[in-house]
C-alpha positions in Angstrom: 110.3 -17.8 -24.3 108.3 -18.5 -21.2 104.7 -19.8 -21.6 101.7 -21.4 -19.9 100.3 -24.5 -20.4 96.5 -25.1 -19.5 95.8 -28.8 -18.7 97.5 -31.3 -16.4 95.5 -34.3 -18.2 97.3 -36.8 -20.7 97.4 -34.2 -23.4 98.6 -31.7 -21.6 101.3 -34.1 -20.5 102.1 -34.9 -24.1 102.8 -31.3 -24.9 105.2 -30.9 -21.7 107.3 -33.7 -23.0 107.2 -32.2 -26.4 108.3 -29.0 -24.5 111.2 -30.6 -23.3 112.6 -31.2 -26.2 112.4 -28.0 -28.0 115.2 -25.2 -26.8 114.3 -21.7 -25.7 111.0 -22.9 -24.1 110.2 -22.8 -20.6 106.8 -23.6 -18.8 106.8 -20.7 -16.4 103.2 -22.1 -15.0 100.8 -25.3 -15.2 97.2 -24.4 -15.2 94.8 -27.2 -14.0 91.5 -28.1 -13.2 92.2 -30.1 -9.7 94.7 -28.4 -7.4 96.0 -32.2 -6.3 96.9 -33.9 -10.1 98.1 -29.8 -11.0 100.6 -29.9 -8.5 101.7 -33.5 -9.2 101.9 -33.1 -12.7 104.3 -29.7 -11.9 106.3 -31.2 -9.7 106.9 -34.1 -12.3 107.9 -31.5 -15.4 109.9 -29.1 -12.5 107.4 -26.2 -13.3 107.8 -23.5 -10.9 104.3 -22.3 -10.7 101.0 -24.4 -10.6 97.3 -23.0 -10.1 93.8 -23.7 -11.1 93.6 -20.5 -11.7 93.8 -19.7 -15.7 94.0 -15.6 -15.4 96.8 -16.1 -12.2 98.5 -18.3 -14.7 98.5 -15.9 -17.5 99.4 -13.1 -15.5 103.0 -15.0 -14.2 105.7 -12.8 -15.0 107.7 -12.6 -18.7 104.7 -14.7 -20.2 104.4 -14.6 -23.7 102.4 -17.5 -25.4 99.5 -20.3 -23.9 99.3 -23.7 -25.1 95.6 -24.8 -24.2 95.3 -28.3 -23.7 92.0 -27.6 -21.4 88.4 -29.4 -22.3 86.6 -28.4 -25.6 84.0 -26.3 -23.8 86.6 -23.6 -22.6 88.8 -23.5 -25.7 86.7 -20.2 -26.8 86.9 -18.6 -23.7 90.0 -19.0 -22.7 91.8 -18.6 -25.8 90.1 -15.0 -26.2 91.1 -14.3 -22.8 94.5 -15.0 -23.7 94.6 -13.1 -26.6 93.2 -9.6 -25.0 96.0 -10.0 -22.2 98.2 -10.2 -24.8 99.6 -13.7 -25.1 99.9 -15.9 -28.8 97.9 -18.9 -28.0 97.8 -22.7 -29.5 94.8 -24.3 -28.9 94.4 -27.9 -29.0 91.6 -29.8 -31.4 89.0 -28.5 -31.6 89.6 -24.8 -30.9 86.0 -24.8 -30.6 82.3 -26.7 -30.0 80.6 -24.2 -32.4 81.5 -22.3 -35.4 80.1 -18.8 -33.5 82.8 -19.5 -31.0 85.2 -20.6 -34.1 84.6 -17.0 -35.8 84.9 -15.0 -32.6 88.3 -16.5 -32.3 89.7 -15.1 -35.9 88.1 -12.5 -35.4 89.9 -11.8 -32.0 93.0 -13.1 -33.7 92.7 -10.6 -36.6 92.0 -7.7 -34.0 95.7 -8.4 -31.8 97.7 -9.6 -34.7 98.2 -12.7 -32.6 99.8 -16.1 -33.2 96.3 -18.0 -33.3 96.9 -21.8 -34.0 94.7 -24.6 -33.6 96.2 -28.2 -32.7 95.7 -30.1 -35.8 98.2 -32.0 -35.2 97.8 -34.5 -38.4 99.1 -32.1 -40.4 102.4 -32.4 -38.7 102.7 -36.6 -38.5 105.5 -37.2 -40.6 103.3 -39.8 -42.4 101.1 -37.4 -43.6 104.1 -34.5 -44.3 105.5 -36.9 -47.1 101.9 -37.4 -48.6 102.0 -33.3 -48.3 105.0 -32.9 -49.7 104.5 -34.8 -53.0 101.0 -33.3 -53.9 103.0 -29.8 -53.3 105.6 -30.9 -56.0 102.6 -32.5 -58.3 104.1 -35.7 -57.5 100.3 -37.2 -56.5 97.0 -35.9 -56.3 94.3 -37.4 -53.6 91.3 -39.1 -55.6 89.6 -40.5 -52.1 90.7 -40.7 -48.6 89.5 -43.7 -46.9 89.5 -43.1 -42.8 88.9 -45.3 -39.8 88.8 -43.4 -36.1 88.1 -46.1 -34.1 87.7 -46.0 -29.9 86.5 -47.5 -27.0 85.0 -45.1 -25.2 81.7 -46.0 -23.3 82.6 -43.9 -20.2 84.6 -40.7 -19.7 88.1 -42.1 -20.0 90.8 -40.2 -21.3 94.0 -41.7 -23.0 95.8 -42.8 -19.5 92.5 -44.6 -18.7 91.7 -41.8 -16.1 88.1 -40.2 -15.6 87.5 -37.1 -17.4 85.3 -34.0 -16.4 84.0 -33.7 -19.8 82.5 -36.0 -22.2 84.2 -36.3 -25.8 82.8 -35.8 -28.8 82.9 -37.8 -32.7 82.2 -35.2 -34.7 83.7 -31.9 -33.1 86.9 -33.6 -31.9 87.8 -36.4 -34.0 86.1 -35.8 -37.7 87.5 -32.3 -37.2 91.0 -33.7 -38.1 90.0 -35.4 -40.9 88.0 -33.1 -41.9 90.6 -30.4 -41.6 93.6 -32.9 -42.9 91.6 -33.4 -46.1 91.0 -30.2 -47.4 94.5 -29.4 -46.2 95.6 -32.1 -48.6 93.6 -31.6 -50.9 93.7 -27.5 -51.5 89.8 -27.3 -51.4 86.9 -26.3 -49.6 84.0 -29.1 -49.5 81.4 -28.7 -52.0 79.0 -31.8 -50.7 78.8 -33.3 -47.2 76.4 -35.9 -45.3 76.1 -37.6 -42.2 74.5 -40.2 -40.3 74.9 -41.0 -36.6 74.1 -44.1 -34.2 72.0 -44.4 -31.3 73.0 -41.5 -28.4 74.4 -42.9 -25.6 71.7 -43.4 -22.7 74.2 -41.6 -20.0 76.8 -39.8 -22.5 74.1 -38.1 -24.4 76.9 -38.6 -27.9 76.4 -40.5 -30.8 78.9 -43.9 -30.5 78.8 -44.5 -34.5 78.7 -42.4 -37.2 79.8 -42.4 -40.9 80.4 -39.1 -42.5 81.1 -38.3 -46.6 83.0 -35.5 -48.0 83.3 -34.2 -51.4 85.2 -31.3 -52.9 84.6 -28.8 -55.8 87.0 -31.1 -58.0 85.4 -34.0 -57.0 87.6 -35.4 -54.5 86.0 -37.8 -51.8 86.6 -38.8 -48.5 84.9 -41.5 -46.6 85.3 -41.7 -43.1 83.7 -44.1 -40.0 83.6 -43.1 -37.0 83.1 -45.6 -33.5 83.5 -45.1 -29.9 82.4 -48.6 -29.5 85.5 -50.0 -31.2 86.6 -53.5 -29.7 90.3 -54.0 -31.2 93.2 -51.5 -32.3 92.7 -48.0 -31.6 93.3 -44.5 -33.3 93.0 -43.5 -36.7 94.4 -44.6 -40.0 94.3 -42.8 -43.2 94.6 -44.7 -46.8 94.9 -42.0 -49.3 94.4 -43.5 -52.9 95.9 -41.7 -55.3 96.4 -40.7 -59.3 99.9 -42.0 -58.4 99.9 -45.0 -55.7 98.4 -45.7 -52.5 99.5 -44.9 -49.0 98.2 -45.8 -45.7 98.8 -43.9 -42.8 98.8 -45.0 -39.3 99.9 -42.2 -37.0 103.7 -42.0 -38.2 103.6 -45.2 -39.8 103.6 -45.1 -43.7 103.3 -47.9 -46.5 102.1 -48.5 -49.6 99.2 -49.8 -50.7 100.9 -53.0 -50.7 102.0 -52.6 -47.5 105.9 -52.0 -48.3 106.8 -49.6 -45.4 108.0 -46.0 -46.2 111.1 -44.4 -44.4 109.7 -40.8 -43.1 112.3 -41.0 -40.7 113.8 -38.1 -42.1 111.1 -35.9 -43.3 111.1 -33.6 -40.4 113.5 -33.0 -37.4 111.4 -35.2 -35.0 108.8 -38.0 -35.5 106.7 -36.3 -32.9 103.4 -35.0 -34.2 102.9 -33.3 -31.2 106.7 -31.6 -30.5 106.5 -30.1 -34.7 103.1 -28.5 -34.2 104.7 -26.7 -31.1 107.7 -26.3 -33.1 105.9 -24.2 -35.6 103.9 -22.4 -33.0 106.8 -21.1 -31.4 108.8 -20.7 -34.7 105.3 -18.3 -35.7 105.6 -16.6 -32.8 109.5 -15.7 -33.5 109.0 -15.0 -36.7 106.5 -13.3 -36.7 104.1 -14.9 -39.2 101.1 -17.0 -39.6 101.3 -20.8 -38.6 100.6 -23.5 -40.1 97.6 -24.7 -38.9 96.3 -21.1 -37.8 92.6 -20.1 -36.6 91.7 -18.6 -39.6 93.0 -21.9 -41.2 91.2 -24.1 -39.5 87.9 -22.4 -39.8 86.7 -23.9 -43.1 86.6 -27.2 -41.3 84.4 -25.9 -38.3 82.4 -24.7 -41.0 82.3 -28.1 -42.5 81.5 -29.5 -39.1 78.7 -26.9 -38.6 77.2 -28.0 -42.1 77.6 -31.5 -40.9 75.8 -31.2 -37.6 72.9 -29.2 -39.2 72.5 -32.5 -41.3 72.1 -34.3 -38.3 69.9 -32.5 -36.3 67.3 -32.4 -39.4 68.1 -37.1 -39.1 
């Protein structure tokens, strides 16, 4: 299967490795935003075509899917445009700024009969798999999920420490995979939300603290903080408390609530988040079915998000 990714930054990067370790697959073309770090970054993954030109890129012969790994603001766009020429399409977190844009891709989705997925990749951490796995054999049942997204992010810095051309984002980014992770645990829709936010940024123009509650229909909760001003260890980590134990996540690290590490060395065929969510894509794609993970998946989380922002705005 020949595809395209879009997105020579440090994600993009991360789904090129994951690439290479998944038969079948070949990058037939790197889409960038600068022609210099594009044609490094091709020459490092041996990709025979490079542009910064996304419709060129899509239009490279034999192509049949597009991992987007672009910034948030062209995730829409370019994921429709992929679509109408006629190429499935993974789009990384969030597959959108605004729920408009959110709906216009299902809806474009549902009009092509597509592979549409969105890159929520927490749902493919092992960690959180063997939480999955027992709540789908009745094994536990989420009371609260307790999360922490913590950064330090005061200028536009991606994840290799190199500047970015767009400025990231608490909630639409990183409460969407919470967000989305706990109604995919828990099997609900959110019933009650709220929100508060920090100071803006004077240069940024984003909120650098917020703390955001979630409850669902059954009266599940989740509590999550969220900090770009974070001095300390970085990411996320996830403590699900449970009718049936405790677990704490920290990206493919399980324990207990007593700290007792789990094995989930053996719950999927990599411990790569990143390499199982392109897994399933291309295993959709194949297969001809809906991903895990899809558009239309996803969208009850943008419409969380929406809800959420609304709250704010009103602050």
């Amino acid at each position: 299967m020949k595809v395209v990714v879009a997105g020579q930054g440090a994600f993009g990067q991360k789904h090129l490795e994951a690439i290479g370790n998944i038969p079948g697959i070949e990058v037939a073309s790197l889409a960038g935003g600068s022609p210099g770090t594009t044609e490094e970054v091709a020459k490092k993954f041996k990709i025979p075509h490079w542009t910064t030109n996304y419709s060129e890129a899509l239009n490279q012969p034999g192509v049949e899917a597009v991992i987007l790994t672009t910034p948030t603001q062209m995730h829409a766009r370019q994921g429709i445009e992929a679509m109408r020429a006629g190429k499935h399409v993974m789009i990384e977190i969030p597959m959108a700024d605004t729920l408009a844009d959110s709906e216009e891709l299902v809806k474009v989705q549902q009009q092509t009969g597509l592979v549409a997925m969105a890159g929520h990749t927490r749902r493919f951490n092992p960690s959180h798999q063997w939480v999955h796995k027992r709540i789908v054999a009745k094994e536990l049942s989420v009371q609260q999920m307790n999360v922490q997204t913590y950064f330090f992010r005061r200028t536009n810095m991606n994840a290799q420490g190199k500047p970015r051309s767009w400025t990231d984002h608490l909630l639409w980014h990183h409460a969407c995979h919470t967000v989305d992770l706990f109604m995919y645990q828990t099997g609900e829709t959110i019933a009650d939300c709220y929100a508060v936010e920090g100071p803006h940024h004077p240069t940024l123009g984003i909120a650098m603290d917020m703390g955001i509650l979630l409850k669902t229909p059954s009266g599940k909760v989740c509590v999550l903080s969220l900090s770009f001003n974070n001095k300390g260890p970085l990411g996320t980590f996830f403590r699900y408390i449970c009718d049936n134990g405790t677990y704490i996540a920290r990206y493919d690290d399980l324990v207990d609530g007593e700290e007792k590490k789990i094995d989930v060395s053996k719950v999927d065929v990599s411990m790569n988040g990143i390499e199982l969510q392109d897994r399933e894509f291309f295993a959709a794609i194949k297969e001809r079915r809906e991903p895990n993970a899809s558009v239309a998946q996803a969208l009850g989380a943008m419409r969380t998000l929406d809800r959420l922002e609304r709250i704010l705005e009103r602050r």
